[in-house]
N, CA, C and O atoms as a Tinker XYZ file with bonds, in Angstrom:
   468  protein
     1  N     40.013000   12.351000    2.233000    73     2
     2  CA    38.640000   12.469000    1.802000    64     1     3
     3  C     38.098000   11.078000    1.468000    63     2     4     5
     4  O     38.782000   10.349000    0.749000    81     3
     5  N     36.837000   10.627000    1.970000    73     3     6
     6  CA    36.345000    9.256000    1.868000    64     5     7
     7  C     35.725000    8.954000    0.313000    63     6     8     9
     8  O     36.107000    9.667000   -0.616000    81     7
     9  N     34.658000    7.759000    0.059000    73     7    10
    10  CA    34.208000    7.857000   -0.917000    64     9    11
    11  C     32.770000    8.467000   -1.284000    63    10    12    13
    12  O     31.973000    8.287000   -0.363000    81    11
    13  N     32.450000    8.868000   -1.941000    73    11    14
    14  CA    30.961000    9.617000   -1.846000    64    13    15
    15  C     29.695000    8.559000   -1.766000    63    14    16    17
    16  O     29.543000    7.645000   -2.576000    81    15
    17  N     28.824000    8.829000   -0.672000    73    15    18
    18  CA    27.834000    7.964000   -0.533000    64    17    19
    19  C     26.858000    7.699000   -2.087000    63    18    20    21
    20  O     26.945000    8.159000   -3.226000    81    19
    21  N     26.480000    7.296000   -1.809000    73    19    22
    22  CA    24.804000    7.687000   -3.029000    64    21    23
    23  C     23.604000    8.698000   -2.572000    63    22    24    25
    24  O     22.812000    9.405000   -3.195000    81    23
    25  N     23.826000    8.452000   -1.295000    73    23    26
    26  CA    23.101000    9.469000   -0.476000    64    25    27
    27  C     23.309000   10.854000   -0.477000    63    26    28    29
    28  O     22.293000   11.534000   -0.620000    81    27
    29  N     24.399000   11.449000   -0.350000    73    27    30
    30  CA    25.167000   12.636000   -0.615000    64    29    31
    31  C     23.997000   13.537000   -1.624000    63    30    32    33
    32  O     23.328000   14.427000   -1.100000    81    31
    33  N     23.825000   13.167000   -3.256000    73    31    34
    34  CA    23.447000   13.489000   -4.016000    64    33    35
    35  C     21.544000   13.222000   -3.532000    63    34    36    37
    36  O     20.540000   13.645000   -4.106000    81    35
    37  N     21.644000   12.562000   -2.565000    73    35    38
    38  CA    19.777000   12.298000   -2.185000    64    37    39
    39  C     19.339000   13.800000   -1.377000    63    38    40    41
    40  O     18.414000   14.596000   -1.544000    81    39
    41  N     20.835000   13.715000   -0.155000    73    39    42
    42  CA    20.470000   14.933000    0.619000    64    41    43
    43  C     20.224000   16.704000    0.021000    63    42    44    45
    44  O     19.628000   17.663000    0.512000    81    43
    45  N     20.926000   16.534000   -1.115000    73    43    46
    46  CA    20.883000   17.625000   -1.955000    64    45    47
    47  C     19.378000   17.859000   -2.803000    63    46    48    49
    48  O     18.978000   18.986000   -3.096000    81    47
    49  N     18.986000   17.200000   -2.977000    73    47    50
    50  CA    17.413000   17.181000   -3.539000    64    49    51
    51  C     15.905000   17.127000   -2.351000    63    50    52    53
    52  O     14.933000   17.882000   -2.382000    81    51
    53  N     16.137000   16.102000   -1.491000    73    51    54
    54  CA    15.386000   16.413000   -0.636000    64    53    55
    55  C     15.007000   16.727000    0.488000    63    54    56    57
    56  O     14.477000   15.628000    0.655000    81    55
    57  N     14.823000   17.180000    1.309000    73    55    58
    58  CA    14.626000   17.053000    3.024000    64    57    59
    59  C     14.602000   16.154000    4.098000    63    58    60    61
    60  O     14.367000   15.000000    3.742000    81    59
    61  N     14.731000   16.279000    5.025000    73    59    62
    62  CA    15.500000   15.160000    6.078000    64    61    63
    63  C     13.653000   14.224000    6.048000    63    62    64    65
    64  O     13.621000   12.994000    6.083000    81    63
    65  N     12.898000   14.703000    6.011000    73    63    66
    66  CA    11.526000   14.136000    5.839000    64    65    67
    67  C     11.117000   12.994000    4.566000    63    66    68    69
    68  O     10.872000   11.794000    4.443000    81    67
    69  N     11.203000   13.993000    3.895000    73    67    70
    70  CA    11.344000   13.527000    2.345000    64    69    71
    71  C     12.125000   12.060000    2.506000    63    70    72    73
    72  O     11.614000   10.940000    2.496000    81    71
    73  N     13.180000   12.335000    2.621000    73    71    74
    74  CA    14.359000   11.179000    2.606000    64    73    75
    75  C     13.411000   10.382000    3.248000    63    74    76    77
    76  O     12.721000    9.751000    2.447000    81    75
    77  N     13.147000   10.201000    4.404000    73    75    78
    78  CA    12.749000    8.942000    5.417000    64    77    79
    79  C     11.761000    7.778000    4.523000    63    78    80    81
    80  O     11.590000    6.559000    4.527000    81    79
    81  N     11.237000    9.003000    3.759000    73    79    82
    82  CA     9.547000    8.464000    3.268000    64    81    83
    83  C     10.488000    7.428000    2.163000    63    82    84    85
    84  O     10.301000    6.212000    2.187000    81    83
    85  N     11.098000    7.806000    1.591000    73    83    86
    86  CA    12.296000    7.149000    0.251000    64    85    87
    87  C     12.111000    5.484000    0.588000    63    86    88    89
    88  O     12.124000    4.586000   -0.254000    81    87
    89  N     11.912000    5.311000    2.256000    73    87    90
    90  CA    11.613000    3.210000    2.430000    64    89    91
    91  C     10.587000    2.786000    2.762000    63    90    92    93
    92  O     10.302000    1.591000    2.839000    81    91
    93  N      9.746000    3.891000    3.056000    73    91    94
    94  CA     7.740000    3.781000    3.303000    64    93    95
    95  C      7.150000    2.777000    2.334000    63    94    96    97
    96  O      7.260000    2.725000    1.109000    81    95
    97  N      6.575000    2.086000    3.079000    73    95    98
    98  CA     5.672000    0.748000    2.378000    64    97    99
    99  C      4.154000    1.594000    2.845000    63    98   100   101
   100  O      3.946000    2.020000    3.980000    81    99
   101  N      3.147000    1.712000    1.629000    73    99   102
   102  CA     2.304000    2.492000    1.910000    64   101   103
   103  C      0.811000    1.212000    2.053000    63   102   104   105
   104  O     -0.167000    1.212000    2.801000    81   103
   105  N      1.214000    0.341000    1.066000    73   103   106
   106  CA     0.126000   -0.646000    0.532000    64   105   107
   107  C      0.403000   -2.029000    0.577000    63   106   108   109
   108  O      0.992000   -2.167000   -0.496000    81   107
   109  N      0.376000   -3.045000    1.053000    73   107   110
   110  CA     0.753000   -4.119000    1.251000    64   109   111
   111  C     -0.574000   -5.461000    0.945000    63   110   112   113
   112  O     -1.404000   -5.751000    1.805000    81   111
   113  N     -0.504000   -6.182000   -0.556000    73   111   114
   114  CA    -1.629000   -6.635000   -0.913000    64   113   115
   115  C     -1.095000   -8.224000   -0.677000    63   114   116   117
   116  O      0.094000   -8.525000   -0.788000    81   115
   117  N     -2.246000   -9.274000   -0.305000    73   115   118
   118  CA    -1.332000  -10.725000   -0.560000    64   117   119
   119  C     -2.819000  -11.669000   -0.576000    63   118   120   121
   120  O     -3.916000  -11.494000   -0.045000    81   119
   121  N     -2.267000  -12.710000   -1.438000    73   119   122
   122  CA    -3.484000  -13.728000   -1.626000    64   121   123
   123  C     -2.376000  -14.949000   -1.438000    63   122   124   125
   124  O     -1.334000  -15.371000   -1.939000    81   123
   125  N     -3.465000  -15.268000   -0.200000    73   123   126
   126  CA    -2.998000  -16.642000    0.307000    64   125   127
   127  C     -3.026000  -17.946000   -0.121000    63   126   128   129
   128  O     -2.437000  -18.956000    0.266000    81   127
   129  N     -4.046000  -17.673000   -1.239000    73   127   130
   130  CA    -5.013000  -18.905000   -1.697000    64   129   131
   131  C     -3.709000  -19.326000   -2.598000    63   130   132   133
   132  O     -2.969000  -18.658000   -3.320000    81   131
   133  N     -3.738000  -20.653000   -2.268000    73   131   134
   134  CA    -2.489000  -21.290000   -3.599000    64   133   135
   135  C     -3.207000  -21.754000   -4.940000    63   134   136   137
   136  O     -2.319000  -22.106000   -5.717000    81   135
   137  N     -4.245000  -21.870000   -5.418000    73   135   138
   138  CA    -4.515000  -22.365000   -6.970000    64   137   139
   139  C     -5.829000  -21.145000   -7.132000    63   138   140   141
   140  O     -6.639000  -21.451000   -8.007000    81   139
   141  N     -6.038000  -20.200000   -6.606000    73   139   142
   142  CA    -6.906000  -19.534000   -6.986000    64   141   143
   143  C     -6.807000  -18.075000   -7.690000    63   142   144   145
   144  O     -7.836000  -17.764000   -7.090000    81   143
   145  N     -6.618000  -17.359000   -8.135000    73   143   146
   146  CA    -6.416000  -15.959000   -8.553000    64   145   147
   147  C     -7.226000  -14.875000   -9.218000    63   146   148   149
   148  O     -7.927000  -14.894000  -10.229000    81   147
   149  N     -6.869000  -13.742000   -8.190000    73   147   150
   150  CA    -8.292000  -12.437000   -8.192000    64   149   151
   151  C     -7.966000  -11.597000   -8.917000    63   150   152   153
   152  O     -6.769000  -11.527000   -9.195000    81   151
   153  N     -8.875000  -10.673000   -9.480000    73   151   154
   154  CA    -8.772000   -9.239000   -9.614000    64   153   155
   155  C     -9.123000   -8.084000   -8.704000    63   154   156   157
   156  O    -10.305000   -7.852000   -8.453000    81   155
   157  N     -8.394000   -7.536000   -8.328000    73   155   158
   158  CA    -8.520000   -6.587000   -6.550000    64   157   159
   159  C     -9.059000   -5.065000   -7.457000    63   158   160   161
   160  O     -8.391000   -4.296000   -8.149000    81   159
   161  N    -10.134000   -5.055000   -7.196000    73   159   162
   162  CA    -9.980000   -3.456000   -7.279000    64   161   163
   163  C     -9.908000   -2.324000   -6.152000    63   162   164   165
   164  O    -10.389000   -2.542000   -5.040000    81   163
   165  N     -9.323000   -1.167000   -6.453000    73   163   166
   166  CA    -8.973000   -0.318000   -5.143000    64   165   167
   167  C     -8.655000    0.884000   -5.384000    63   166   168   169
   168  O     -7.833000    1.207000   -6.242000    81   167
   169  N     -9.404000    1.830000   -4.497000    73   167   170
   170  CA    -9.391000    2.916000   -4.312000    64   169   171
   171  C     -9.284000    3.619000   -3.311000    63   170   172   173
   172  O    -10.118000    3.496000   -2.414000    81   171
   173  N     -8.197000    4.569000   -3.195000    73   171   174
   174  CA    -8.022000    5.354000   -1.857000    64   173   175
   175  C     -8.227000    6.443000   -1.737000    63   174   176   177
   176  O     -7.528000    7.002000   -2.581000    81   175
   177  N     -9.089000    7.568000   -0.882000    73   175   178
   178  CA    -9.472000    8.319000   -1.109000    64   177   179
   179  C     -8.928000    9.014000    0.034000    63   178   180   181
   180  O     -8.526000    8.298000    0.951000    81   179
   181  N     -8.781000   10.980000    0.235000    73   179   182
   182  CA    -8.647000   11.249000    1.592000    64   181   183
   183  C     -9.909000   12.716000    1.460000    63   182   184   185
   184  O     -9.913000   13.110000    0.294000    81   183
   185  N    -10.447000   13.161000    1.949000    73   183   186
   186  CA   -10.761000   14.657000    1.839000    64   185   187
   187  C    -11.809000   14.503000    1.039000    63   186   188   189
   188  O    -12.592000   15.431000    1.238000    81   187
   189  N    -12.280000   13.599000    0.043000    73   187   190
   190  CA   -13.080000   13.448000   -1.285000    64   189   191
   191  C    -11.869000   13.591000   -2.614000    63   190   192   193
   192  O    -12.122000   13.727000   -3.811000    81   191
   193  N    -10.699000   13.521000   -2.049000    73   191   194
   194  CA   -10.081000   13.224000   -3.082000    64   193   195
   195  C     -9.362000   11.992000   -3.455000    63   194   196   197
   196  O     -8.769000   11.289000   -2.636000    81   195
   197  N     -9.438000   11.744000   -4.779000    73   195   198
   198  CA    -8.734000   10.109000   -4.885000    64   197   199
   199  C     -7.339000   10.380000   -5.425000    63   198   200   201
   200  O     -6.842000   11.165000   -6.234000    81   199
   201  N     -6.979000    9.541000   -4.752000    73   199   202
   202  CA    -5.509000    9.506000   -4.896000    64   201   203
   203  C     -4.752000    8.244000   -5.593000    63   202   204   205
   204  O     -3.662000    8.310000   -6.161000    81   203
   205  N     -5.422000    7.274000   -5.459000    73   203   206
   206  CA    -4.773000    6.180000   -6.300000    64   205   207
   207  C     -6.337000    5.266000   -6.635000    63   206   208   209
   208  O     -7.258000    5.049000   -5.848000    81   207
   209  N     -6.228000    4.931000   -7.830000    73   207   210
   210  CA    -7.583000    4.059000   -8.460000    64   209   211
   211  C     -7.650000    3.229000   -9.639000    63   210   212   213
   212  O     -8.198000    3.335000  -10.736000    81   211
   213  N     -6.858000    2.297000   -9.022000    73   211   214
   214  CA    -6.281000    1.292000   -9.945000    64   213   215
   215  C     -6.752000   -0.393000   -9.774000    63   214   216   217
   216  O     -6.773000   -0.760000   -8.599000    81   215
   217  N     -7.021000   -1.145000  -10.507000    73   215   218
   218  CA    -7.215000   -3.114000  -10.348000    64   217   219
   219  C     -5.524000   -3.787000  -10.368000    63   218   220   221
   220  O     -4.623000   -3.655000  -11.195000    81   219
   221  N     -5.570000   -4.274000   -9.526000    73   219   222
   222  CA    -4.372000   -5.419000   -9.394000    64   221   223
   223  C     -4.857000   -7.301000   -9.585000    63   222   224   225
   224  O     -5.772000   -7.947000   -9.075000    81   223
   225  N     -4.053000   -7.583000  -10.289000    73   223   226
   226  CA    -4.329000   -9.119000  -10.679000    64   225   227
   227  C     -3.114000   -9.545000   -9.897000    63   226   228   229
   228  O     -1.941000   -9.173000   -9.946000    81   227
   229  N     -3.821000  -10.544000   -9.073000    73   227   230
   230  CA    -3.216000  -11.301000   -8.015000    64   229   231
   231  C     -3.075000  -12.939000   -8.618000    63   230   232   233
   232  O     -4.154000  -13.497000   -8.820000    81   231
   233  N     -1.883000  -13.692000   -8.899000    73   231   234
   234  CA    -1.468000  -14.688000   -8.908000    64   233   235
   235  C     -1.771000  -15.879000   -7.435000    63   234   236   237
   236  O     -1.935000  -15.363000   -6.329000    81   235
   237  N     -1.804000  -16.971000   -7.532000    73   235   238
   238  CA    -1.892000  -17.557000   -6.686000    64   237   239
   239  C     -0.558000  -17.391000   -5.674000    63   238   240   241
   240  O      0.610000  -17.455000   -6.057000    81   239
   241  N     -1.058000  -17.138000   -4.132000    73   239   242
   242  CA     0.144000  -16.768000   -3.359000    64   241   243
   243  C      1.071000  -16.097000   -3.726000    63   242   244   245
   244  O      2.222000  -16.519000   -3.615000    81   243
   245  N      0.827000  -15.056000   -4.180000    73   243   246
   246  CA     1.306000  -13.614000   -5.260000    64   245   247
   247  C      1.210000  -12.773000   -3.581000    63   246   248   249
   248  O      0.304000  -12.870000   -2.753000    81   247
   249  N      2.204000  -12.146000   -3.519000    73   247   250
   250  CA     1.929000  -10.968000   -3.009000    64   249   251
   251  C      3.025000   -9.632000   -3.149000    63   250   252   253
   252  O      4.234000   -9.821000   -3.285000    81   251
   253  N      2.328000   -8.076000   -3.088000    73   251   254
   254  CA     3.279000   -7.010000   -3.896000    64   253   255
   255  C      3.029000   -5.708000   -2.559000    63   254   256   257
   256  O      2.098000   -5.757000   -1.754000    81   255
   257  N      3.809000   -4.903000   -2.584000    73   255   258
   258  CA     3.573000   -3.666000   -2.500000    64   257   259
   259  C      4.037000   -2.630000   -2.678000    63   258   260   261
   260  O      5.138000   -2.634000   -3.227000    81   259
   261  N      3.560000   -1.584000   -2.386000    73   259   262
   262  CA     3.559000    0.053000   -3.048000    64   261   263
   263  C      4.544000    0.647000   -2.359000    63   262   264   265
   264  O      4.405000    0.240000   -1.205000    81   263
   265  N      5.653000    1.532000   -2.415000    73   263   266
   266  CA     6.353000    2.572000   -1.706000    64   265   267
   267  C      5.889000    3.709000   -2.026000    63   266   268   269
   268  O      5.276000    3.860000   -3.083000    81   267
   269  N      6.098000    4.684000   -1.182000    73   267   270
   270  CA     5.652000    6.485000   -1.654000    64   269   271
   271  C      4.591000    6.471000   -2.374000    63   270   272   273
   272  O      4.520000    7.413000   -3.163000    81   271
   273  N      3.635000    5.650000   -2.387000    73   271   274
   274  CA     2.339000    6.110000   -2.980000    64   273   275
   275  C      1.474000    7.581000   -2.657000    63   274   276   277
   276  O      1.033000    8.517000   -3.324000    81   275
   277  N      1.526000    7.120000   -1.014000    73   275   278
   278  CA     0.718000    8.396000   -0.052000    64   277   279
   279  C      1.749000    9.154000    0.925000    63   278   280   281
   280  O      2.727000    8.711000    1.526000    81   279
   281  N      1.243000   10.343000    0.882000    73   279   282
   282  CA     2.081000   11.021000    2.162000    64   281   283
   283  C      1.245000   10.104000    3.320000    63   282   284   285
   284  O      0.489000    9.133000    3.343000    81   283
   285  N      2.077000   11.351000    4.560000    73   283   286
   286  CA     1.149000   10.210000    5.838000    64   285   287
   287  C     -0.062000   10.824000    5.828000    63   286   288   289
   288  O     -0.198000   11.882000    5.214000    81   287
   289  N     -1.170000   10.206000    6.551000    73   287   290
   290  CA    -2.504000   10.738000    6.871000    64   289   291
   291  C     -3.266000    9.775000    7.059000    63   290   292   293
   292  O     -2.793000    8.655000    7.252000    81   291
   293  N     -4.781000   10.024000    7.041000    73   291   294
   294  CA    -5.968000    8.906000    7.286000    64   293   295
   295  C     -6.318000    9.105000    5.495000    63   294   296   297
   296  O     -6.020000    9.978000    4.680000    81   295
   297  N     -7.138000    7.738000    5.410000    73   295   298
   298  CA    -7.086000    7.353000    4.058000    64   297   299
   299  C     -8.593000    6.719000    4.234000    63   298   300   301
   300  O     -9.045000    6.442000    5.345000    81   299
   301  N     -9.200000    6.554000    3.207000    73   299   302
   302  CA   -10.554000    5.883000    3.235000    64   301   303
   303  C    -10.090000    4.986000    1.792000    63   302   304   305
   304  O     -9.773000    5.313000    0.649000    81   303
   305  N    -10.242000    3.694000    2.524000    73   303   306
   306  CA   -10.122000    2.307000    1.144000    64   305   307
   307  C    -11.202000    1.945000    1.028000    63   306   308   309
   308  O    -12.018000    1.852000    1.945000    81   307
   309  N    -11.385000    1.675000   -0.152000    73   307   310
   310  CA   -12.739000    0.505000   -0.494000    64   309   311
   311  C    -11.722000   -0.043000   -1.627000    63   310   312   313
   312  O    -10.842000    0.496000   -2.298000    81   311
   313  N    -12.296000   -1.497000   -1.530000    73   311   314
   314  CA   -11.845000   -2.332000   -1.927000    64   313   315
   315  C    -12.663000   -3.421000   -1.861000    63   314   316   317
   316  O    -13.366000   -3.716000   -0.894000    81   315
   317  N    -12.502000   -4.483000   -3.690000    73   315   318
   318  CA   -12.990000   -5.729000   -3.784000    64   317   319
   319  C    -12.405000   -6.339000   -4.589000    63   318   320   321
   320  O    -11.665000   -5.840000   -5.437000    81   319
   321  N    -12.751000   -8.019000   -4.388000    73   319   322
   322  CA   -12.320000   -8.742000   -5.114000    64   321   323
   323  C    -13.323000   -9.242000   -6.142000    63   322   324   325
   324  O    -14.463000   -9.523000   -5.773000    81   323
   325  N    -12.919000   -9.381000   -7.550000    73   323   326
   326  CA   -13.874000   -9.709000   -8.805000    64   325   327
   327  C    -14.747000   -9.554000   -9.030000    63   326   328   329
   328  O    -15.503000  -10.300000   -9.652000    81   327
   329  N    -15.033000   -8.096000   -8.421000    73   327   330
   330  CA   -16.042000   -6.557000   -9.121000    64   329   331
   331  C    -17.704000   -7.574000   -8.058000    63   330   332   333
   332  O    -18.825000   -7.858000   -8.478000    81   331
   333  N    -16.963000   -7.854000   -6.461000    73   331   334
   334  CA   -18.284000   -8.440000   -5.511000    64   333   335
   335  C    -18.276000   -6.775000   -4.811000    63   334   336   337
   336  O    -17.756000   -5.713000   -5.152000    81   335
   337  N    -19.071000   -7.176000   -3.771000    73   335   338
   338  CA   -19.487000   -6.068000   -2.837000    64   337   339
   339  C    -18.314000   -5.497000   -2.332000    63   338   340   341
   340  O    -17.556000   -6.454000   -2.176000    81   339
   341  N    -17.665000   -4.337000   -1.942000    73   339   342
   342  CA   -16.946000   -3.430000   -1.715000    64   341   343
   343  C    -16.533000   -3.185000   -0.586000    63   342   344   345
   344  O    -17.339000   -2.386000   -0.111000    81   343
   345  N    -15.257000   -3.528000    0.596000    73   343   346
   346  CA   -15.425000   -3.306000    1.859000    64   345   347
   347  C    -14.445000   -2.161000    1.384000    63   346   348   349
   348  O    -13.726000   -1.985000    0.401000    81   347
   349  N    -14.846000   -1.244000    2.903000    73   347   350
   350  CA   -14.060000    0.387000    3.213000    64   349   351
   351  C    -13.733000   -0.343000    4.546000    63   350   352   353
   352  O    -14.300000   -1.128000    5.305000    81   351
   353  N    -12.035000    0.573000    4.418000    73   351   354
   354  CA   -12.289000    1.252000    5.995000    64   353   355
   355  C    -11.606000    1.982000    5.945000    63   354   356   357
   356  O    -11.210000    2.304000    4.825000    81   355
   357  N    -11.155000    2.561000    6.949000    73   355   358
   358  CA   -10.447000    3.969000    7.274000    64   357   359
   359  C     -9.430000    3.517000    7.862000    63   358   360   361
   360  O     -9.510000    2.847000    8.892000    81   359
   361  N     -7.750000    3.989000    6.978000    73   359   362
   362  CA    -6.631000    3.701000    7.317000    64   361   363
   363  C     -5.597000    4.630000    7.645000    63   362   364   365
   364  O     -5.157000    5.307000    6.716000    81   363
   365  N     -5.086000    4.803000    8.887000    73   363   366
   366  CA    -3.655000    5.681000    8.605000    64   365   367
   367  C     -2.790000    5.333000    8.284000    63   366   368   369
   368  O     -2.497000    4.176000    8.588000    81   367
   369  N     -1.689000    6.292000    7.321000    73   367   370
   370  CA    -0.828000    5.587000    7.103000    64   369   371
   371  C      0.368000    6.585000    7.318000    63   370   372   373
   372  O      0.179000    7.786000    7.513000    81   371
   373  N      1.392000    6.107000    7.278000    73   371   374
   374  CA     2.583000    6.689000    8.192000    64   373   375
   375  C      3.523000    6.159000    7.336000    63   374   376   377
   376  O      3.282000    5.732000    6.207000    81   375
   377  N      5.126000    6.203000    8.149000    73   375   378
   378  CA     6.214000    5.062000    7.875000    64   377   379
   379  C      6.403000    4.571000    9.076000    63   378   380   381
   380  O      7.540000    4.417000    9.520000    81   379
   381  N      4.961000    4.161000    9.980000    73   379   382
   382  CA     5.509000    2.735000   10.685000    64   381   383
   383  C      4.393000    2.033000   10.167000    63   382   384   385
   384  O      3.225000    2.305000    9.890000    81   383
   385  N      5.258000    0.870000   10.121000    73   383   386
   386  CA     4.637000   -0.411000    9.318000    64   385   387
   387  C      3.207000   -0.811000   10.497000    63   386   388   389
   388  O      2.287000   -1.548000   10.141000    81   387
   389  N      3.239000   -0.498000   11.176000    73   387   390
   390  CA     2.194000   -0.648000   11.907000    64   389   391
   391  C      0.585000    0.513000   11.318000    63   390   392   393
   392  O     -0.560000    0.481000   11.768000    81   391
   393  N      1.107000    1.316000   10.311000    73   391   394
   394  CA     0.667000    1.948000    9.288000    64   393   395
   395  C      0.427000    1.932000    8.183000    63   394   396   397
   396  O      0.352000    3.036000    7.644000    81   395
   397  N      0.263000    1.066000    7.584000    73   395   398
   398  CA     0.034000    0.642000    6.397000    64   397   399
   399  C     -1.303000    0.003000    6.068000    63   398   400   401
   400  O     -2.010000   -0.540000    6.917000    81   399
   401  N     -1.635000    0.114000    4.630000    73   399   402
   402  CA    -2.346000    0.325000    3.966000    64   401   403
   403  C     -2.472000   -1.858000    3.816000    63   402   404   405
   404  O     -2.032000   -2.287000    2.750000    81   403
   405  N     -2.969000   -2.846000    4.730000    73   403   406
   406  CA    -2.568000   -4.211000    4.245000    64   405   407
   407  C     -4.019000   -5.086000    3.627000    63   406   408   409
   408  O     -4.965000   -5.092000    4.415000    81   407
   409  N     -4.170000   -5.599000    2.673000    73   407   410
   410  CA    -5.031000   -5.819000    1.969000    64   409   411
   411  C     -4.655000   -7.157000    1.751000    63   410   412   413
   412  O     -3.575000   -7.382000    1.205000    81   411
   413  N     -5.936000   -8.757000    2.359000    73   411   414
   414  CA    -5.253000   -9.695000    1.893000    64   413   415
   415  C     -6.833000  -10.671000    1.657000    63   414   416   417
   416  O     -7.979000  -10.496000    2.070000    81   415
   417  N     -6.024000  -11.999000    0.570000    73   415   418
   418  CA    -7.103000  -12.667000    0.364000    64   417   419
   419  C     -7.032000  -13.921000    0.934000    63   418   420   421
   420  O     -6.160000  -14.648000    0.458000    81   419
   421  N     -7.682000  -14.353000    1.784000    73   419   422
   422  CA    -7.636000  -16.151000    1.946000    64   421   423
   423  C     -8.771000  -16.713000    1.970000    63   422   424   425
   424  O     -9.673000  -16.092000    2.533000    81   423
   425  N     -9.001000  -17.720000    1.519000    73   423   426
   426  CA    -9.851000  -18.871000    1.280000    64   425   427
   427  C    -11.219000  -18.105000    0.484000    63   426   428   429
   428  O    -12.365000  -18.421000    0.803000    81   427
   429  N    -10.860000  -16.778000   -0.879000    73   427   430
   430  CA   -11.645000  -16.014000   -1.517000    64   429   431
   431  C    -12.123000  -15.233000   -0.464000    63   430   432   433
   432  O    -13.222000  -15.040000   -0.983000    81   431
   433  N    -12.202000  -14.566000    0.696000    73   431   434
   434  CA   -12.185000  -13.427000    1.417000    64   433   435
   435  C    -11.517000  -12.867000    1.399000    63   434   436   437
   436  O    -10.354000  -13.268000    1.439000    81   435
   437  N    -11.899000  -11.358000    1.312000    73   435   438
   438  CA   -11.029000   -9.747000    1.053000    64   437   439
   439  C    -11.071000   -9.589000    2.426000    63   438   440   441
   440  O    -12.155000   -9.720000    2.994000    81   439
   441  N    -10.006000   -9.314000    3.094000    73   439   442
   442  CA    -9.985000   -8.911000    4.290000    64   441   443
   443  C     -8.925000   -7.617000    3.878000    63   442   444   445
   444  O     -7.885000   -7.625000    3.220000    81   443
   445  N     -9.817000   -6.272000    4.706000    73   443   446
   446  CA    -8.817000   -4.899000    4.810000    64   445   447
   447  C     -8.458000   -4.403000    6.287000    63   446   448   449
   448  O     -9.282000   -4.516000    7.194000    81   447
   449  N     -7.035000   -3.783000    6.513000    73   447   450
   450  CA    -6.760000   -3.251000    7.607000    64   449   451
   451  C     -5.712000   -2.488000    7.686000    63   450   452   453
   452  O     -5.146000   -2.314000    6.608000    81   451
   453  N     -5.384000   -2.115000    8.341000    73   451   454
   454  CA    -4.487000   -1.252000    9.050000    64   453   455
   455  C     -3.060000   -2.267000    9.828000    63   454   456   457
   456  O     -3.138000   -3.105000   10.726000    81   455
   457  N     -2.029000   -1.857000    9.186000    73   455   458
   458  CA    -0.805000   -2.926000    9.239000    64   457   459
   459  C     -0.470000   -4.285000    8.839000    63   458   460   461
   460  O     -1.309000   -5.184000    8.774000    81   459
   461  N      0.652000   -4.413000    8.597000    73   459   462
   462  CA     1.001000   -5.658000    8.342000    64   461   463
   463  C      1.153000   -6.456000    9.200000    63   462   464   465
   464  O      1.751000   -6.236000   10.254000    81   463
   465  N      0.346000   -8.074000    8.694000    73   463   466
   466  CA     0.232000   -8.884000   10.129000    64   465   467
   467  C      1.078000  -10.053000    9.648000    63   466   468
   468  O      1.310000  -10.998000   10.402000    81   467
């Protein structure tokens, strides 16, 4: 008899689905700017419902992101930096990274999209 994974005790709680989502990067935020630092606000919405609606303070060349935030689906973001005008767009998100939720700042522009570049 071998040694018991850590996994073992994962498969017992959730579904072969479930599990996958367990390394899903949902949100991927980054500020490029090296001496400058924002306050991001952001909201994701699907259906008219919000699902996450929270401000992130971004360090200079700081960058973070979210696991298992969202199941998969299409998502509507709006998002800004230091409470300026508000860009949306409409994101799917999945567990391919080509799905994700990527939010970044350079030279004080909010740029939003769909995957990590």
């Amino acid at each position: 008899m071998g040694t018991p994974s850590p996994f073992d005790h994962a498969e017992k709680l959730v579904d072969s689905t479930t599990r996958w989502r367990l390394e899903s990067e949902d949100l991927h935020i980054r500020n490029h700017d090296q001496t400058a630092e924002y306050d991001i606000q952001l909201r994701i919405e699907q259906g008219g419902d919000v699902y996450h609606d929270t401000e992130y303070h971004l360090l200079p060349d700081q960058a973070g992101c979210t696991v298992n935030l969202l199941q998969p689906g299409e998502y509507t973001v709006i998002a800004s930096i230091d409470d300026t005008v508000a860009k949306t767009a409409v994101v799917e998100v999945s567990d391919d990274p080509d799905q994700t939720i990527f939010l970044e700042i350079s030279n004080g522009e909010l740029h939003l999209s769909e995957g990590v570049e």
